[in-house]
FIDOZA-974002 format. One record per atom (N, C-alpha, C): residue number from 1; residue in three letters; x, y, z. Coordinates in steps of 0.2 Angstrom, whole numbers, plus 5000, padded with zeros to 4 digits. Layout:
+------+------+------+------+------+
| resi | resn |   xx |   yy |   zz |
+------+------+------+------+------+
|  NUM |  ALA |    X |    Y |    Z |
...
+------+------+------+------+------+
//
This chain:
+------+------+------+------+------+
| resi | resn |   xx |   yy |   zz |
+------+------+------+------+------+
|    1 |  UNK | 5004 | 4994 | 5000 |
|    1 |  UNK | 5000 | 5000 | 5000 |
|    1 |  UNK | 5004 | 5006 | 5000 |
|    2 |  UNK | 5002 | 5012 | 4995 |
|    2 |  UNK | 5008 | 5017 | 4995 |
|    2 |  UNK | 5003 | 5023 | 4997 |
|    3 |  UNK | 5005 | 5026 | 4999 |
|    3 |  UNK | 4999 | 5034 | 5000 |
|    3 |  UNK | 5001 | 5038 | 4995 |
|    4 |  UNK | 4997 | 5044 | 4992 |
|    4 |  UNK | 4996 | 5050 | 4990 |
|    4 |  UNK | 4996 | 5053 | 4994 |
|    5 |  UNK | 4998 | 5060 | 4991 |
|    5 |  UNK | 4997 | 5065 | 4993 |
|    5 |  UNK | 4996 | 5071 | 4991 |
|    6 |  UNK | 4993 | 5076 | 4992 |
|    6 |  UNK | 4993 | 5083 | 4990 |
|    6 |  UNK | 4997 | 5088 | 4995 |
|    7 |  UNK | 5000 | 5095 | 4994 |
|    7 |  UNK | 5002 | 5100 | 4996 |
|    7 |  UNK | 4998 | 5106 | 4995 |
|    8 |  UNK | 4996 | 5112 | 5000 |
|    8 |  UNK | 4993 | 5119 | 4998 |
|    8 |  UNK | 4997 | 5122 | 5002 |
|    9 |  UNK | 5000 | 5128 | 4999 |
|    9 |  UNK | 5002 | 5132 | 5003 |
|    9 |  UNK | 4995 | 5134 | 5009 |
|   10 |  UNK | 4997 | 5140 | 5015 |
|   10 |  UNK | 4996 | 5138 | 5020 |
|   10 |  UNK | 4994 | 5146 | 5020 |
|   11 |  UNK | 4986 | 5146 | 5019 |
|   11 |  UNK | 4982 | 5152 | 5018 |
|   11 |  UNK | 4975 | 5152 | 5020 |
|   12 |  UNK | 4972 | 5155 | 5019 |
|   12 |  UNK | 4964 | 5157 | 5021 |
|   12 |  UNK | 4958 | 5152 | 5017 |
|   13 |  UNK | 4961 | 5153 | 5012 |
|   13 |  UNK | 4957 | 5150 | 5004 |
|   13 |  UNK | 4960 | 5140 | 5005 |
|   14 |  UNK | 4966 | 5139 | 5006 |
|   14 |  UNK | 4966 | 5131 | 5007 |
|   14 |  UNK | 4962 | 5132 | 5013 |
|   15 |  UNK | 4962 | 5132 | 5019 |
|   15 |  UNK | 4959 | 5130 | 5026 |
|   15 |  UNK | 4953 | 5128 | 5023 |
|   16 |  UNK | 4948 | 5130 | 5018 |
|   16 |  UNK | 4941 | 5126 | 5018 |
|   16 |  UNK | 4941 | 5121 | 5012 |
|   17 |  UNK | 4948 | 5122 | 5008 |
|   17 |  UNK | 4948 | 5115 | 5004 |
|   17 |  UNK | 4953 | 5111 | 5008 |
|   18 |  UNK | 4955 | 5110 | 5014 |
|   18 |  UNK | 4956 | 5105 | 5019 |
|   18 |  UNK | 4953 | 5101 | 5023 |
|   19 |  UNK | 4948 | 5105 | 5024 |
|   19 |  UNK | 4942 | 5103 | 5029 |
|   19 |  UNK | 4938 | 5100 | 5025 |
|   20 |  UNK | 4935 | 5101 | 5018 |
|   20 |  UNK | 4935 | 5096 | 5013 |
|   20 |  UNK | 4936 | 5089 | 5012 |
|   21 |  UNK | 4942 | 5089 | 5012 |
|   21 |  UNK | 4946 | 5085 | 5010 |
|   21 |  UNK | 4945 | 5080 | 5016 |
|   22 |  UNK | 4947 | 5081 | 5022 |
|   22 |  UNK | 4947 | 5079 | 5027 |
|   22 |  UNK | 4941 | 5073 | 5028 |
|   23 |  UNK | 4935 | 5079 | 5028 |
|   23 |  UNK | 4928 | 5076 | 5028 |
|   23 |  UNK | 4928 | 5070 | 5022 |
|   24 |  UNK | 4931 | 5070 | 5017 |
|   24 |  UNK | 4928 | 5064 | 5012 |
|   24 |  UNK | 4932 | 5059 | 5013 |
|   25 |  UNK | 4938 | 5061 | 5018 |
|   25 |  UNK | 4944 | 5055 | 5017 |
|   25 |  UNK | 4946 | 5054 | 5023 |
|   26 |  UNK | 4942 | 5051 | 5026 |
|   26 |  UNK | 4942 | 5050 | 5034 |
|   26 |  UNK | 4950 | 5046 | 5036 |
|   27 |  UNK | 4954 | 5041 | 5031 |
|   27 |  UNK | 4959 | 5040 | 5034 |
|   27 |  UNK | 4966 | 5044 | 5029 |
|   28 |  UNK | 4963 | 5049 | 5027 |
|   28 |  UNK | 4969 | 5053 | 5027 |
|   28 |  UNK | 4972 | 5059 | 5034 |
|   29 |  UNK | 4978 | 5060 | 5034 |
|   29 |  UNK | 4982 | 5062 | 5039 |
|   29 |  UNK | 4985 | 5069 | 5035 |
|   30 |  UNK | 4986 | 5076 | 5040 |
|   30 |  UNK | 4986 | 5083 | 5038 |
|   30 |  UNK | 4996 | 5082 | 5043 |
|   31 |  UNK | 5000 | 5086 | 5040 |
|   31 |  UNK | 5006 | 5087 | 5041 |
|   31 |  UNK | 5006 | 5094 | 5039 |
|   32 |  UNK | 5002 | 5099 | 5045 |
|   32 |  UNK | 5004 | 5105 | 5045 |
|   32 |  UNK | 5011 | 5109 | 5046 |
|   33 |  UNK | 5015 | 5112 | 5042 |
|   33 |  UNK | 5019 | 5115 | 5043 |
|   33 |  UNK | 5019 | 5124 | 5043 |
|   34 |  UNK | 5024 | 5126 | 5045 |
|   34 |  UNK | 5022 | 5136 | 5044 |
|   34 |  UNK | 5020 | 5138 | 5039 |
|   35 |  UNK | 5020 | 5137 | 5032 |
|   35 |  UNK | 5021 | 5138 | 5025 |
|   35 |  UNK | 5017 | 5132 | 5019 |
|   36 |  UNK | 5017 | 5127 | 5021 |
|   36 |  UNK | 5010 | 5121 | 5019 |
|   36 |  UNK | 5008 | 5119 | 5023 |
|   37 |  UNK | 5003 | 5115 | 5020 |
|   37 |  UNK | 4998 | 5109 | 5023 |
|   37 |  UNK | 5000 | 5104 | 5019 |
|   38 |  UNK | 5000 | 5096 | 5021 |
|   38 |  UNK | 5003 | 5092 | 5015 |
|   38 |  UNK | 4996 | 5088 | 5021 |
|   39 |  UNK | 4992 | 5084 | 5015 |
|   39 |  UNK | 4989 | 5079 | 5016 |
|   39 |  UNK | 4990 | 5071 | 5013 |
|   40 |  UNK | 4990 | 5067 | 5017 |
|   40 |  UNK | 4992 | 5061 | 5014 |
|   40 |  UNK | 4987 | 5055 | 5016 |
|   41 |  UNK | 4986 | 5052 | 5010 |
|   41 |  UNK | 4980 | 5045 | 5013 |
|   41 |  UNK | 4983 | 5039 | 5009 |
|   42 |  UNK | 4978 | 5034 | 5012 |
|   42 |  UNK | 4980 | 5026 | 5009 |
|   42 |  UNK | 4978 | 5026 | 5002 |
|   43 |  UNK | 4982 | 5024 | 4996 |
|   43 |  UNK | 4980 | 5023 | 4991 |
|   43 |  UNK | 4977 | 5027 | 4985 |
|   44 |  UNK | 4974 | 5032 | 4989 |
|   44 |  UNK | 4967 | 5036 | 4985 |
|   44 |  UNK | 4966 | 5041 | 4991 |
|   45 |  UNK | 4964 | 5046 | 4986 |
|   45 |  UNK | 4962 | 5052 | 4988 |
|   45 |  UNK | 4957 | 5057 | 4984 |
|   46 |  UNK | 4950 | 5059 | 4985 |
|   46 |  UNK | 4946 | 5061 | 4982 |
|   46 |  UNK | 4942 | 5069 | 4985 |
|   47 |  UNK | 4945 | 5072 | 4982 |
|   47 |  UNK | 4944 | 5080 | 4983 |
|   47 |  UNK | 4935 | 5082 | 4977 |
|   48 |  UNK | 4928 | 5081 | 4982 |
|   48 |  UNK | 4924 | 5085 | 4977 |
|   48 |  UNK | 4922 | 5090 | 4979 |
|   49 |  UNK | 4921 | 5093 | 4974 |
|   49 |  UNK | 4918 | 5099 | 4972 |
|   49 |  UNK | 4913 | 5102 | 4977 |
|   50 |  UNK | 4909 | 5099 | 4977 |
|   50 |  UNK | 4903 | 5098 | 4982 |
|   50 |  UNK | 4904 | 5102 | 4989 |
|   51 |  UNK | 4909 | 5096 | 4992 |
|   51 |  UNK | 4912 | 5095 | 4999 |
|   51 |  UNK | 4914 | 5100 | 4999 |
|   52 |  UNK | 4918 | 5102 | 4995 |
|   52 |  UNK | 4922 | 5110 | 4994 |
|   52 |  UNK | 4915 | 5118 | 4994 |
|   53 |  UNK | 4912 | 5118 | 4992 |
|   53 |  UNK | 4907 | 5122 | 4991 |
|   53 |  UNK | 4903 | 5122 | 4997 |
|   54 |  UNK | 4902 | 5117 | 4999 |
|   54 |  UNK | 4899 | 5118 | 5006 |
|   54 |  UNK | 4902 | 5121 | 5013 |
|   55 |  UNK | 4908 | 5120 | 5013 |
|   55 |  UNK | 4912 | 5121 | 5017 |
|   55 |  UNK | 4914 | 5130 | 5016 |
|   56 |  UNK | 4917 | 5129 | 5010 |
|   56 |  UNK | 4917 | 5137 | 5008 |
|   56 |  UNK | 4911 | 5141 | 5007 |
|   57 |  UNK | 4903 | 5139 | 5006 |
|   57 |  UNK | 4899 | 5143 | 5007 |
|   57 |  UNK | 4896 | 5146 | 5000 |
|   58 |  UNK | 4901 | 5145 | 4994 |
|   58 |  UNK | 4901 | 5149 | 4987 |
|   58 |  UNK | 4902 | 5142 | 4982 |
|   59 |  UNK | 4901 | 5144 | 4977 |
|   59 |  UNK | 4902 | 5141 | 4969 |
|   59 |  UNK | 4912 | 5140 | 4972 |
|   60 |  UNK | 4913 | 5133 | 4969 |
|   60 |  UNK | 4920 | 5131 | 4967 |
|   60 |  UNK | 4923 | 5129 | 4961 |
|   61 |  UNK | 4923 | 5130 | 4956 |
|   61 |  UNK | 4929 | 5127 | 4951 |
|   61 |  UNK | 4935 | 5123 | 4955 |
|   62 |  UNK | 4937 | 5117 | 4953 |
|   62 |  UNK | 4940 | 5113 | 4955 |
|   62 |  UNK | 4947 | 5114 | 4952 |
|   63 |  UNK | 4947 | 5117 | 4946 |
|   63 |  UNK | 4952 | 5121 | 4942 |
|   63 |  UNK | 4957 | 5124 | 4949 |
|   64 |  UNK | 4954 | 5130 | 4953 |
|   64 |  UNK | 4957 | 5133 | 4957 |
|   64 |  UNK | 4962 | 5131 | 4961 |
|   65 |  UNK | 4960 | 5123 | 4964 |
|   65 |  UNK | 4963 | 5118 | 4966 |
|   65 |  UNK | 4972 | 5122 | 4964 |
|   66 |  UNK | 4975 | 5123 | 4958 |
|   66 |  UNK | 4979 | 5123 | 4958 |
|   66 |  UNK | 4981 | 5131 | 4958 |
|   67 |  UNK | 4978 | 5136 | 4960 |
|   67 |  UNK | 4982 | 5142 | 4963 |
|   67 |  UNK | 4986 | 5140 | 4968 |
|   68 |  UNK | 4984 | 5138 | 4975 |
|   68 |  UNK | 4987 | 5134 | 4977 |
|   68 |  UNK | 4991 | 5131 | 4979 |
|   69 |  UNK | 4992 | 5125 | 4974 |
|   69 |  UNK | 4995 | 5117 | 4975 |
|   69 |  UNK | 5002 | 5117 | 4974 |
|   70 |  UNK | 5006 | 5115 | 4979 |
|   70 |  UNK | 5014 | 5116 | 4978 |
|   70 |  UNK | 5016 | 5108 | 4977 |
|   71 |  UNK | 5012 | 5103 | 4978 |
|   71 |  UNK | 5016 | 5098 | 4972 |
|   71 |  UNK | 5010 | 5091 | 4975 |
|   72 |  UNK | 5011 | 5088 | 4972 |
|   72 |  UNK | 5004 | 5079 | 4973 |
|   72 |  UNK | 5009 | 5076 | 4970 |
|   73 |  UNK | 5007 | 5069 | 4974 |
|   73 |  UNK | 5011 | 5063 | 4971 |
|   73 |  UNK | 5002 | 5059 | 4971 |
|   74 |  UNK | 5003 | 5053 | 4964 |
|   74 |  UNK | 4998 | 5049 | 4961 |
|   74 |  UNK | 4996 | 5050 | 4955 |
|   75 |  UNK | 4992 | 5046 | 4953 |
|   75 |  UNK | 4990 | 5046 | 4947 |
|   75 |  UNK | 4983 | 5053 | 4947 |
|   76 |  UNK | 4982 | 5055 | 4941 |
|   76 |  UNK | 4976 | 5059 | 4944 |
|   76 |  UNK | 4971 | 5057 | 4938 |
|   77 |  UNK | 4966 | 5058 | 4940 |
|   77 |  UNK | 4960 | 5057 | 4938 |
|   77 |  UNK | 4953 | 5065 | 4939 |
|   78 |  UNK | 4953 | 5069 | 4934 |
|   78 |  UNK | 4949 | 5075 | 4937 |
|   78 |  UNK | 4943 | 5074 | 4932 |
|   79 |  UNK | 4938 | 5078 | 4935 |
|   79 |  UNK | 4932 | 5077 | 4932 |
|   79 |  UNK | 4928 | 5083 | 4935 |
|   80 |  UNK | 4923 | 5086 | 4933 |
|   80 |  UNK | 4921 | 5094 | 4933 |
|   80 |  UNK | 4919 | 5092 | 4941 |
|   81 |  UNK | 4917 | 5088 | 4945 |
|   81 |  UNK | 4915 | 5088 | 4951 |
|   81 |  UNK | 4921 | 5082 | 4957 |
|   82 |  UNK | 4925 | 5079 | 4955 |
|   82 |  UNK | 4933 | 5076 | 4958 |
|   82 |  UNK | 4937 | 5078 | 4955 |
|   83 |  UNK | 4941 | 5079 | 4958 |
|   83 |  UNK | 4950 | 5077 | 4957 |
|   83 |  UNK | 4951 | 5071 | 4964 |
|   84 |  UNK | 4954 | 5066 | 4960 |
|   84 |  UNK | 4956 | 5060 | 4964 |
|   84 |  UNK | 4964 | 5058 | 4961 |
|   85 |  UNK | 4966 | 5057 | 4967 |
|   85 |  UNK | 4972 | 5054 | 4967 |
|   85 |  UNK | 4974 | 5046 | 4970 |
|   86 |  UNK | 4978 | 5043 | 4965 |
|   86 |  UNK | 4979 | 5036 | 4966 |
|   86 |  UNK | 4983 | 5031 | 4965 |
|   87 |  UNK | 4982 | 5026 | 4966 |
|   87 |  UNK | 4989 | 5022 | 4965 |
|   87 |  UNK | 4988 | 5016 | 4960 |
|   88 |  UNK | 4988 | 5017 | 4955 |
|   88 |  UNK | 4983 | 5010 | 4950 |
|   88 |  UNK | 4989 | 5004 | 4948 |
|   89 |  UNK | 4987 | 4999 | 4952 |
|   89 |  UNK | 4994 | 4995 | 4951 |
|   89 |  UNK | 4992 | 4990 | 4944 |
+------+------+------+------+------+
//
């Protein structure tokens, strides 16, 4: 089993696509540093749109995603409502 991962720098705008993420990916784990956030989970990891919008309160393009994003490891797979990341053996 390999984990994924994604990075966001460490600002106002990721804090609700964290809290996101967290909620759809119950066994992923958050490595707060002063300057990112890096989240890591088993195998897979599925960030939607959805989750994201509720938590933020407004419309999200998943595009935005990468204002943000300082580096992912996994395969990706995006689609106008996920971006998921994983490991397809």
């Amino acid at each position: 089993m390999s984990n994924v991962f994604i990075a966001f720098q460490k600002n106002e705008e990721t804090r609700s696509i964290i809290e996101a993420i967290l909620a759809d990916n119950p066994n992923a784990t958050v490595d707060d540093q002063p300057g990112m956030v890096r989240i890591d989970a088993p195998n897979t990891m599925t960030i939607k749109r959805e989750t994201v919008e509720e938590v933020m309160g407004r419309r999200f393009n998943l595009q935005e995603l990468h204002i943000n994003l300082i580096t992912l490891t996994g395969h990706i797979d995006e689609t106008d409502d996920e971006f998921t990341l994983s490991w397809k053996h």
